[in-house]
C-alpha positions as CSV (number, residue, x, y, z in Angstrom):
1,X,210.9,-24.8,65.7
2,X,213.0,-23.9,68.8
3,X,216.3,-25.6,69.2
4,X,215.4,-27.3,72.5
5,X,212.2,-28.7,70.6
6,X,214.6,-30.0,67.4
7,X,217.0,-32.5,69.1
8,X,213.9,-34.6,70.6
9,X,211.9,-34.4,67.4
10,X,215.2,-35.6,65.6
11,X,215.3,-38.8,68.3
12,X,212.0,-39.7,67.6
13,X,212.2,-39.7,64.2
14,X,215.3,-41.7,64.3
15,X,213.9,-44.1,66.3
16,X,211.0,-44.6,63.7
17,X,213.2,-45.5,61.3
18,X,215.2,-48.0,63.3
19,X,212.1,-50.2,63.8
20,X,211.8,-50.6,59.6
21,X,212.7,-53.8,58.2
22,X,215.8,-54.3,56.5
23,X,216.7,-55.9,53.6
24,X,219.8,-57.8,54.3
25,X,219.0,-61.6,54.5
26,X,221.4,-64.0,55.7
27,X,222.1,-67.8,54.1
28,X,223.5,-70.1,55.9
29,X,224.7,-73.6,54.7
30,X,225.4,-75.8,57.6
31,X,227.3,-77.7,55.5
32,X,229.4,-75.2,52.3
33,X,230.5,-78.5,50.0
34,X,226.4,-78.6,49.6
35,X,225.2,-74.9,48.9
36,X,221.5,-76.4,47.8
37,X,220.6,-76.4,51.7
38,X,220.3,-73.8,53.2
39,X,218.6,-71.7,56.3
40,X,217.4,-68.1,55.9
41,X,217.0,-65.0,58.0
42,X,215.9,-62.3,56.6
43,X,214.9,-58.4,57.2
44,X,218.6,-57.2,58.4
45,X,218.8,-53.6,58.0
46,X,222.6,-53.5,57.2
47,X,225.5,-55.8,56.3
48,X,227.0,-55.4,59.7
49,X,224.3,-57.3,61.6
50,X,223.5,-59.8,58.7
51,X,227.2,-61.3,59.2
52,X,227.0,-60.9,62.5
53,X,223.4,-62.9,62.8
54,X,225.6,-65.3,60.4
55,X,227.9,-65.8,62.1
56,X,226.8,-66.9,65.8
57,X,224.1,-69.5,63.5
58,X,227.4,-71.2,62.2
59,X,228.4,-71.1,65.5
60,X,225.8,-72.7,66.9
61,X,225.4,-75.7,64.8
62,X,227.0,-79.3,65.0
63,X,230.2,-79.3,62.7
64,X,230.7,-75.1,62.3
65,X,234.0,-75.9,60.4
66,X,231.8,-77.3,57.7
67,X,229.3,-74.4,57.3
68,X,229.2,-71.2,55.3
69,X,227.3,-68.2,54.6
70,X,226.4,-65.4,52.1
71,X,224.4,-62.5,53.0
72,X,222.3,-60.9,50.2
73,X,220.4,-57.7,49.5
74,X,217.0,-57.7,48.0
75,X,216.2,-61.5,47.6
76,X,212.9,-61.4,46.3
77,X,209.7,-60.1,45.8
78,X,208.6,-61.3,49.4
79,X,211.2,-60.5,51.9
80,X,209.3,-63.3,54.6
81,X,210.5,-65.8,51.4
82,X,213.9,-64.6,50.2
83,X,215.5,-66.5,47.1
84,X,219.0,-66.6,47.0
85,X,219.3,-66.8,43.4
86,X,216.7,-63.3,43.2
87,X,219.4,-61.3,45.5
88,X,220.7,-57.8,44.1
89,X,223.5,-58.2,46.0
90,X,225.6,-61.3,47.9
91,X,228.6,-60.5,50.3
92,X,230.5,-62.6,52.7
């Protein structure tokens, strides 16, 4: 392959892979003394942009000095239904 043809072939693969879903899913708890409730997001592909998807939830509910969160890797057999209990992984 020429090298003026590589660097576009390399872009578009790239951007294939961008549109995969991840497998970061963020927990939040809008309130941490109670760690039963919680709201889920799932299909981050990295850490970085779990807690950051985290992080502006908290900020948007009622009382964000109460809440909490936990962002987990591989939480279940059905990432559209992640358990936090199934994750591989959980990092704050």
């Amino acid at each position: 392959m020429k090298p003026s043809l590589l660097l576009p072939f390399l872009l578009i693969l790239g951007a294939c892979h961008g549109d995969a879903p991840g497998e970061w899913t963020a927990f939040v708890f809008a309130n941490s003394a109670d760690q039963s409730k919680w709201i889920a997001t799932p299909r981050f592909q990295s850490f970085g942009m779990c807690k950051s998807a985290a992080k502006e939830s908290i900020a948007a509910l009622p009382d964000p000095a109460k809440a909490s969160y936990v962002c987990g890797f591989q939480c279940g057999a059905d990432p559209g239904s992640p358990d936090l209990a199934a994750c591989k992984t959980k990092r704050v």
